[in-house]
C-alpha positions in Angstrom: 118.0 91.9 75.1 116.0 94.0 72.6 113.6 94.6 75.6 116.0 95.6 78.4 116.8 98.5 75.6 112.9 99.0 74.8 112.0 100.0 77.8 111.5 104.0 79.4 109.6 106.1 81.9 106.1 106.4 80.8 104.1 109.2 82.4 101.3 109.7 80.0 98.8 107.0 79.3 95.5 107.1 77.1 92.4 105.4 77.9 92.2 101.7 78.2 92.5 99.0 81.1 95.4 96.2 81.5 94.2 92.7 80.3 93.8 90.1 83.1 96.1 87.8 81.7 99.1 90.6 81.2 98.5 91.3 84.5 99.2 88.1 85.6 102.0 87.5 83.5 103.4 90.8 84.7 103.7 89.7 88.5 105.1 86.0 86.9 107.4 88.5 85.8 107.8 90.1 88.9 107.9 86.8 91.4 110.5 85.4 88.9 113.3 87.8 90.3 116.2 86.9 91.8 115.8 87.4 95.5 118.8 86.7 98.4 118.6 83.2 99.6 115.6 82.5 97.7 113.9 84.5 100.8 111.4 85.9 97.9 110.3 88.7 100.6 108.4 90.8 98.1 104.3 91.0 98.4 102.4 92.5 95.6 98.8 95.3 95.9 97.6 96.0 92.5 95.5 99.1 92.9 92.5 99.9 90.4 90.5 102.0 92.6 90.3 105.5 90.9 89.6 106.8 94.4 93.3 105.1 96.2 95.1 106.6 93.0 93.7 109.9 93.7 95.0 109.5 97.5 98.1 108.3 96.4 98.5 111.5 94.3 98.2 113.5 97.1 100.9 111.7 99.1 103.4 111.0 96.2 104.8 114.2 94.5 105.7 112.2 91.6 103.0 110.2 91.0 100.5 112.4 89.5 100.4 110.3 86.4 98.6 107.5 88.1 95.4 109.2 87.5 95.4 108.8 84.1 96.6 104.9 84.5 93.9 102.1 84.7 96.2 100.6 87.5 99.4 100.3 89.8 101.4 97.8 91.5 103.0 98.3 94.9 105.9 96.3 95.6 106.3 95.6 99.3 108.9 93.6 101.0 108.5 91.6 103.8 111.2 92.5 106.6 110.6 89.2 108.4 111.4 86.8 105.5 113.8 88.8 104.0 117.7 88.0 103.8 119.2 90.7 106.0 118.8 93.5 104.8 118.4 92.3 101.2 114.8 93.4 101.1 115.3 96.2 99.1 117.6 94.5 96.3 115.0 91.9 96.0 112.1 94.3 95.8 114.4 96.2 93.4 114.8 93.1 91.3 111.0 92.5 91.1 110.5 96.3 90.4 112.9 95.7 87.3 111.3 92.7 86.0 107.7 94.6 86.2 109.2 97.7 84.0 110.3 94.6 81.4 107.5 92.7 81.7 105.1 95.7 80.9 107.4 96.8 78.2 107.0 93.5 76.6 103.3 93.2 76.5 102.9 96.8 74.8 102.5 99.0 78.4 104.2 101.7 79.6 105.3 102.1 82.7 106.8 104.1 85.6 109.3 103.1 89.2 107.8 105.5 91.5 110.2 105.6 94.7 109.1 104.9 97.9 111.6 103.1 100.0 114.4 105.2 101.5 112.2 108.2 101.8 110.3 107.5 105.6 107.8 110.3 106.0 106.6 108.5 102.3 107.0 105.3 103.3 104.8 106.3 106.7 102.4 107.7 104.3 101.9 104.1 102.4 102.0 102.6 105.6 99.0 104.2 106.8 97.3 104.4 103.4 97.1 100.8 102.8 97.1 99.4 106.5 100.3 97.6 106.3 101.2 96.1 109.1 104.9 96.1 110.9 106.5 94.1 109.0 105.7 95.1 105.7 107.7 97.8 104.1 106.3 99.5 100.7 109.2 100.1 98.5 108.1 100.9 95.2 105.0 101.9 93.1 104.7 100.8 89.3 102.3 103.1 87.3 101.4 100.9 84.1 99.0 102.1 81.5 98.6 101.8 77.5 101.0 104.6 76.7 100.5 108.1 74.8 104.1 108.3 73.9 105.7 106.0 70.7 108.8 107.6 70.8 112.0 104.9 70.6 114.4 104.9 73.9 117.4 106.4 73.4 120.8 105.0 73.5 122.0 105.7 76.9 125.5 104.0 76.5 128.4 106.2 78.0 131.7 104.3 77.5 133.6 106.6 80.1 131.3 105.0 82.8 132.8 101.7 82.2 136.4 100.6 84.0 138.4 97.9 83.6 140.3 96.3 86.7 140.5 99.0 88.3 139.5 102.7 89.2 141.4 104.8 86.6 
């Protein structure tokens, strides 16, 4: 559990690439998510191109920190093998487990948003050729971070209930 309260935003990154092998053990991560119906809709584009994070700069306002990252992951889901409309949770889930998953293996990392935001989605769309089915959702930023600081302890106890809404 220590790493579910490890983990934090990461916007700042210092020089140095992403091993191969915590790459890979990143999407293991990420394709071991709990998906609707087993559909397992999500796809996976892991961007190292310095000239695509530059574009992607310009069409994501709050991704500016990708050009000091060695790479990114898009999550995608897959409309057409997805559980209803269960896409998103799924992608969500996989989102989650990438955050972790870098966390573990000594990266930071940032969720930037895509899905639920069309004229951005529409921009990912077009930037990466995705065709109809294929829906971005979210962008993970990962990097060797510039920022040691420990999480804090974002427990509220008046944001849990019991039974009931009191």
């Amino acid at each position: 559990m220590d790493i579910l309260l490890e983990r934090k935003s990461i916007r700042k990154y210092v020089k140095g690439n992403v091993k191969d092998k915590d790459l890979e053990y990143i999407l293991r991560a990420a394709m071991s998510a709990p998906s609707a119906a087993h559909m397992r809709p999500w796809q996976f584009i892991v961007v190292k191109n310095k000239d695509i994070h530059e574009k992607i700069a310009e069409i994501h306002p709050y991704s500016k920190m990708i050009l000091s990252a060695p790479l990114a992951i898009l999550v995608v889901g897959d409309e057409s093998k997805a559980l209803g409309n269960y896409f998103a949770q799924d992608c969500a889930a996989a989102s989650q487990n990438i955050l972790l998953a870098a966390t573990a293996k000594k990266y930071g990392a940032v969720w930037c948003g895509i899905y639920g935001d069309k004229e951005r989605q529409n921009k990912f769309i077009k930037l990466f050729n995705l065709p109809k089915n294929i829906k971005p959702f979210s962008l993970i930023v990962i990097g060797k971070p510039d920022d040691n600081s420990k999480q804090k302890d974002r427990f509220e106890s008046k944001k849990v209930k019991y039974e009931v809404w009191k």
